[in-house]
C-alpha positions in Angstrom: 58.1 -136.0 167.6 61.6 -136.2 168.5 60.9 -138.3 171.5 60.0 -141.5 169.9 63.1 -140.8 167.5 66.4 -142.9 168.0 69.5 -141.3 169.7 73.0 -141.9 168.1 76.0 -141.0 166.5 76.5 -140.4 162.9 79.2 -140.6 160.1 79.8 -136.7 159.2 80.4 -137.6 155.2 77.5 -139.5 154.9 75.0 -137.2 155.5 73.3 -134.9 153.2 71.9 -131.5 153.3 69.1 -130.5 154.3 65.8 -129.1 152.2 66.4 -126.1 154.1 63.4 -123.6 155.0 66.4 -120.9 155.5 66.0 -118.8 152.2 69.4 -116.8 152.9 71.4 -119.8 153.1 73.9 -121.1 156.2 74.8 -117.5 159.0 78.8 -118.1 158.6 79.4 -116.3 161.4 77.2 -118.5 163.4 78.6 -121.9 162.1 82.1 -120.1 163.2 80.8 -119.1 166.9 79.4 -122.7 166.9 82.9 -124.3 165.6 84.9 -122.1 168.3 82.9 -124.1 171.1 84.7 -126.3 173.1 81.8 -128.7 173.9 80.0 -131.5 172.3 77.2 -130.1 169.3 73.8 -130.5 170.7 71.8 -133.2 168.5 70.8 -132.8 164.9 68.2 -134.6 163.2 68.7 -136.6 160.1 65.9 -138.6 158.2 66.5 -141.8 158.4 65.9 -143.5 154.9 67.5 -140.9 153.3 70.4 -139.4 155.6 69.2 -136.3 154.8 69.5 -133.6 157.4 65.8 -132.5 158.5 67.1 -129.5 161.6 71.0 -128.7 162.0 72.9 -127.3 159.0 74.5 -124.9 160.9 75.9 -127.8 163.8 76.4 -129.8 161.0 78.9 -127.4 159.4 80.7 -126.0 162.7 81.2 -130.2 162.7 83.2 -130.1 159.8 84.7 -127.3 160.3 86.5 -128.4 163.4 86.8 -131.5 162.0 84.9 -133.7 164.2 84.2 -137.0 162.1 80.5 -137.9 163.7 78.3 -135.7 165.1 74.7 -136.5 167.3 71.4 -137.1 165.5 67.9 -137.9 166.6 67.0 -140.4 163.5 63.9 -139.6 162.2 61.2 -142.4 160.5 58.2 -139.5 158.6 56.8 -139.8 154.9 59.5 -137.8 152.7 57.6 -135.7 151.2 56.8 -134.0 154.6 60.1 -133.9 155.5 60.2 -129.9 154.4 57.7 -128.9 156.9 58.8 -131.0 159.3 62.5 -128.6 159.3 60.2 -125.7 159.7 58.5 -126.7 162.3 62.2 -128.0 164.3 63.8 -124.8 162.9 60.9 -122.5 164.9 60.9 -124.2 168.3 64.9 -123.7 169.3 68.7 -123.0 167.8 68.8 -120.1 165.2 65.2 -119.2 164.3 63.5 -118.2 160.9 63.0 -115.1 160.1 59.8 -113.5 159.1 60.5 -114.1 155.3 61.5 -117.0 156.0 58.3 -118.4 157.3 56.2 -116.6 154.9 58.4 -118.4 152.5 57.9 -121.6 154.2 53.9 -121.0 154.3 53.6 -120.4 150.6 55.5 -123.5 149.7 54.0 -125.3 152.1 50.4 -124.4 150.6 51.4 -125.4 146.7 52.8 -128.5 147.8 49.8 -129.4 149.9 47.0 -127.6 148.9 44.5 -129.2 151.0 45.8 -128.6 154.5 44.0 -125.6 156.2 45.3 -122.4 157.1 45.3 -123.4 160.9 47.4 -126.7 160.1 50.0 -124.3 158.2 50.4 -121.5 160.8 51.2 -124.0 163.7 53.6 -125.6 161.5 55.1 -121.9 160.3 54.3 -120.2 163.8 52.4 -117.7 161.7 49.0 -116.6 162.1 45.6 -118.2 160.3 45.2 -114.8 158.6 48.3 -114.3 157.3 48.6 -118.0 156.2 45.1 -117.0 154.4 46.8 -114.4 152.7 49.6 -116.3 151.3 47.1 -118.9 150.2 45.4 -115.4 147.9 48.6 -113.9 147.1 49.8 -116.6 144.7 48.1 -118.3 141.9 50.4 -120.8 142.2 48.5 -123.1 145.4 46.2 -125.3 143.5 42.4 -125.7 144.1 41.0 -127.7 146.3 37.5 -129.0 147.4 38.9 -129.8 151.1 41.1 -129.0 154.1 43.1 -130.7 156.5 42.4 -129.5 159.7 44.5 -130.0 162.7 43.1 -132.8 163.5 44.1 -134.5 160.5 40.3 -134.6 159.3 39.1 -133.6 156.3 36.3 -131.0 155.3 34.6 -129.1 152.6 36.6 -126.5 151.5 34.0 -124.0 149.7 32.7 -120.8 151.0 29.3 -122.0 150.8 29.9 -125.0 152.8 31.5 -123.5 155.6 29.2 -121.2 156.0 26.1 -123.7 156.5 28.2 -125.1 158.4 28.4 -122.0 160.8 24.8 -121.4 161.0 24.1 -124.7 161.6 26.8 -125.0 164.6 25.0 -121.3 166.0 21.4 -123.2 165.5 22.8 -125.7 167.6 24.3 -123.7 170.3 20.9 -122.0 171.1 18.8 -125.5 170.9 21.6 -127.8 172.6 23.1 -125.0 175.4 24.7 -128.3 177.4 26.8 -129.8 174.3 30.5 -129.1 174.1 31.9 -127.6 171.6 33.6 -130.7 170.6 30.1 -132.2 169.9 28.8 -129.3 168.4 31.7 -129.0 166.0 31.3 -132.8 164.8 27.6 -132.3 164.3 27.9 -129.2 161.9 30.8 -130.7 160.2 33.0 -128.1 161.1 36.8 -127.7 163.0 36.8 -126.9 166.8 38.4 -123.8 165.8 35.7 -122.8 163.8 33.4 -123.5 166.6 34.9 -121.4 169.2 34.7 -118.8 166.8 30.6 -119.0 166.1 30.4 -119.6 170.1 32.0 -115.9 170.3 30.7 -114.6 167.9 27.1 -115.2 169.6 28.2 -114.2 172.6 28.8 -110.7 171.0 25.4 -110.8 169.3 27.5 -111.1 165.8 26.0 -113.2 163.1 27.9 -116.7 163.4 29.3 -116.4 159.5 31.6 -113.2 159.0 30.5 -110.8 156.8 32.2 -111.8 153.1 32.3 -115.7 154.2 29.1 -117.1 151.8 25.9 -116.2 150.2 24.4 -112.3 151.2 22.0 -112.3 154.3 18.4 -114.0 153.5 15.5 -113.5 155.6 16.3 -117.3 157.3 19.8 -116.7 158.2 20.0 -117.4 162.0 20.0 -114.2 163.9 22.4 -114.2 166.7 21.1 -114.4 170.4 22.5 -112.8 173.2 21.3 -114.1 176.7 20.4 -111.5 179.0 22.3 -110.0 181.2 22.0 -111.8 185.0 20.4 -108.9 187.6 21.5 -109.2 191.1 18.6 -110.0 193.7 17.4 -106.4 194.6 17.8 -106.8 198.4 21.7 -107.9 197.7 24.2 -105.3 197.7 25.9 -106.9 194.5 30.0 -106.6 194.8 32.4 -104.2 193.4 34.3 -106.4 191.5 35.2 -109.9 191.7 37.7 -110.0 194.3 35.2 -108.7 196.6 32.6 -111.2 195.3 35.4 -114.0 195.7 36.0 -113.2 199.4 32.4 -113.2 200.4 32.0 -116.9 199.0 35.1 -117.7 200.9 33.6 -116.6 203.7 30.3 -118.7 203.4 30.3 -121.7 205.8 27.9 -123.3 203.2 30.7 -123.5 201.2 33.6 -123.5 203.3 32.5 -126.3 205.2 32.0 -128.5 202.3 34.4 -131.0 200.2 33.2 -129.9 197.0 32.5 -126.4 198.4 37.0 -126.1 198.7 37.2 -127.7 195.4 35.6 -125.1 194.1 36.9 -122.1 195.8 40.2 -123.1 194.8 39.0 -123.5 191.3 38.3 -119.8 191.5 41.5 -119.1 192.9 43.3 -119.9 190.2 41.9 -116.8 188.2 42.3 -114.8 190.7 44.5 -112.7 189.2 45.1 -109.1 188.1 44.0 -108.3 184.2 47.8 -106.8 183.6 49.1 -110.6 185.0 47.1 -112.0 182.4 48.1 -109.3 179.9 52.4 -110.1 180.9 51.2 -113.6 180.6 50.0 -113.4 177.5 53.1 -111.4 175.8 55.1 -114.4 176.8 53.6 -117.3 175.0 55.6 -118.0 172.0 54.2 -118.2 168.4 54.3 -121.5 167.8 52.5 -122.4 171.1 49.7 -120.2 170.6 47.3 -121.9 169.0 47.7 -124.3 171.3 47.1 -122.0 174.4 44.4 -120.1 173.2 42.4 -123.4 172.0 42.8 -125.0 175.4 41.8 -121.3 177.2 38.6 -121.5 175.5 37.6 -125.0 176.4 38.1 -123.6 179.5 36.2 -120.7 179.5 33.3 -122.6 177.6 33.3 -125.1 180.5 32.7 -122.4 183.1 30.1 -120.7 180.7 28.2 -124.5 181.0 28.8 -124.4 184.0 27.2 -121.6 185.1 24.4 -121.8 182.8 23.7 -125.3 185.0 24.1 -123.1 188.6 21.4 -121.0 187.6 19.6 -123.6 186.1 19.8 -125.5 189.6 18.6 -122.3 191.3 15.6 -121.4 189.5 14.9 -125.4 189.8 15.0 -124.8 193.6 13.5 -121.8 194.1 10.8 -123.1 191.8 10.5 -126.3 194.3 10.5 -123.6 197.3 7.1 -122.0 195.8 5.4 -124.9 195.2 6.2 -126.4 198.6 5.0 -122.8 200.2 2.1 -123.0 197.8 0.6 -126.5 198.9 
C-alpha cells in the first residue's frame, strides 16, 4: 500500500488527528522516549484529501513536542470511509502495536461499519483470528444483517447458513468427480471462497463430512458422505522405508533419477521439506499474526499440488504397469 504512496514533508499544524484504533489514547511515556531522540522521526502517514493522520500519533506528537515544524509522511489516496481500517491494519505491522482489546475493538467496529465483509477479510485487517472475528460478529447486536460477504478477494457471496453449506457439499461432490481441478477452480464452481475450499478438501481428507456440524440444515439421507482414499500398500517384495529420510536417500540414489534433468528437479523439490517436524514446529511460532493467513493459504496450495501430483504418479504407474500386461499378454 504504502509503496505506491508519495514521500514528503509535511506542515506539522496542518495536520489532523487521527481516527485512532488505540482505545487508551496516546502512551506519554512513549511520545517522550520518541521526542528524546536525536534522529529524524521515521515517516507517518497522512490521508491525503483530508490531512488526517491515518498511522503516527505518537511520532506526530514527539514532533511537536521537540518542536520540529514538519515532519515525514507517506501521502495516502483510499476511499475515507476506509480510512479506520486502513490505521489498524498500519498500526499491526510495525511502531507501538495494538493490544488485544484494542483489536477486538477494532474488529467489532469494523463489522457494524461494514457488515458485509467476511470474517476472513476482518481478521487479516485486525491480525485476529476467523473465529474470534466470528464471535465479535455474535456478541453484539449492533453489526447489521446481511445477505453477503466480502471475501478477501474482494468478491461477493451468499451470506446464509444454507447457502454456504450447499455450497460445501457441492465443492466435496466435486472433489471426488474432478480429483485433477485446483482448488481455485473448484472453489469458483461451488460459489464458494478458497478458504472455504481448503477447508472441505481437509475435511475429506479426514473422512469428516465437508459442512461442520451446526453450519446448515440437519443430515438427510443425500448429504454427501465423505470419502477417504485408501491407504497406498507398499509392493510386498519391497522392504518399505522407515521414514522419509530413508525413503528420500534411496531415490537419490536411483540413477533413473539422478541421471535425469527433471529427475534433479525433482529431488531438489523434495529437499526442500526435508526437514525435522520440530524445524517446522520453531518455524511456525515465528510467523507473525497478521501474515498468517497468508502463510497458511499459500502452504496449502502447496500441499494440494503435491497431493495432485501424486494422485497423477500413481495414476501413470498403474497406466504402465497396465501397458506391461497387455504387452506380456499378446
Amino acid at each position: 500500500m504504502l509503496s505506491a504512496a508519495t514521500r514528503t514533508e509535511v506542515p506539522v499544524a496542518v495536520l489532523l488527528p487521527a481516527d485512532s484504533p488505540r482505545t487508551g489514547g496516546l502512551d506519554q511515556d512513549y511520545v517522550d522516549s520518541l521526542a528524546a531522540l536525536g534522529e529524524e522521526l521515521p515517516p507517518i502517514v497522512v490521508h491525503r484529501p483530508t490531512r488526517r493522520v491515518v498511522d503516527g500519533m505518537h511520532r506526530l506528537a514527539a514532533a511537536r513536542a521537540r518542536g520540529d515544524r514538519t515532519i515525514g509522511a507517506f501521502l495516502l489516496d483510499v476511499p475515507e470511509h476506509s480510512l479506520f481500517a486502513v490505521s489498524v491494519s498500519l498500526n499491526i505491522t510495525h511502531g507501538k502495536p495494538l493490544t488485544h482489546g484494542d483489536r477486538l475493538a477494532a474488529a467489532g467496529r469494523i463489522l457494524r461499519e461494514n457488515p458485509a465483509l467476511s470474517d476472513r477479510y476482518v481478521a487479516s485487517v485486525t491480525a485476529l483470528s476467523p473465529r474470534t472475528v466470528s464471535r465479535v460478529r455474535r456478541s453484539t447486536d449492533e453489526v447489521p444483517q446481511s445477505n453477503t460477504r466480502i471475501g478477501l478477494d474482494g468478491k461477493r457471496r451468499p451470506a446464509d447458513v444454507a447457502g454456504v453449506a450447499s455450497g460445501r457439499q457441492r465443492a466435496g461432490r466435486l472433489m471426488l468427480e474432478r480429483p485433477d481441478a485446483s482448488l481455485r477452480e473448484i472453489a469458483r464452481a461451488a460459489g464458494i471462497s478458497l478458504g472455504t475450499a481448503h477447508d472441505v478438501k481437509k475435511r475429506l481428507l479426514l473422512g469428516r463430512d465437508p459442512v461442520p456440524d451446526g453450519r446448515g440444515a440437519p443430515r438427510t439421507p443425500d448429504r454427501l458422505e465423505p470419502r477417504v482414499p485408501a491407504p497406498r500398500q507398499a509392493p510386498r517384495d519391497t522392504a518399505a522405508p522407515r521414514d522419509s529420510a530413508e525413503l528420500l536417500d534411496r531415490l537419490r540414489k536411483d540413477p533413473a533419477l539422478r541421471l535425469s534433468q527433471s529427475g534433479r528437479f525433482l529431488l531438489r523439490c523434495f529437499a526442500v521439506h526435508d526437514v525435522d517436524a520440530s524445524v517446522w514446529a520453531r518455524l511456525a511460532a515465528t510467523i507473525p499474526p497478521h501474515s498468517a493467513d497468508g502463510v497458511s493459504r499459500l502452504a496449502r496450495e502447496c500441499a494440494d499440488m503435491w497431493l495432485r501430483f501424486a494422485d497423477r504418479v500413481d495414476r501413470e504407474a498403474r497406466n504402465g504397469r497396465s501397458g506391461q500386461r497387455s504387452h506380456t499378454s499378446a
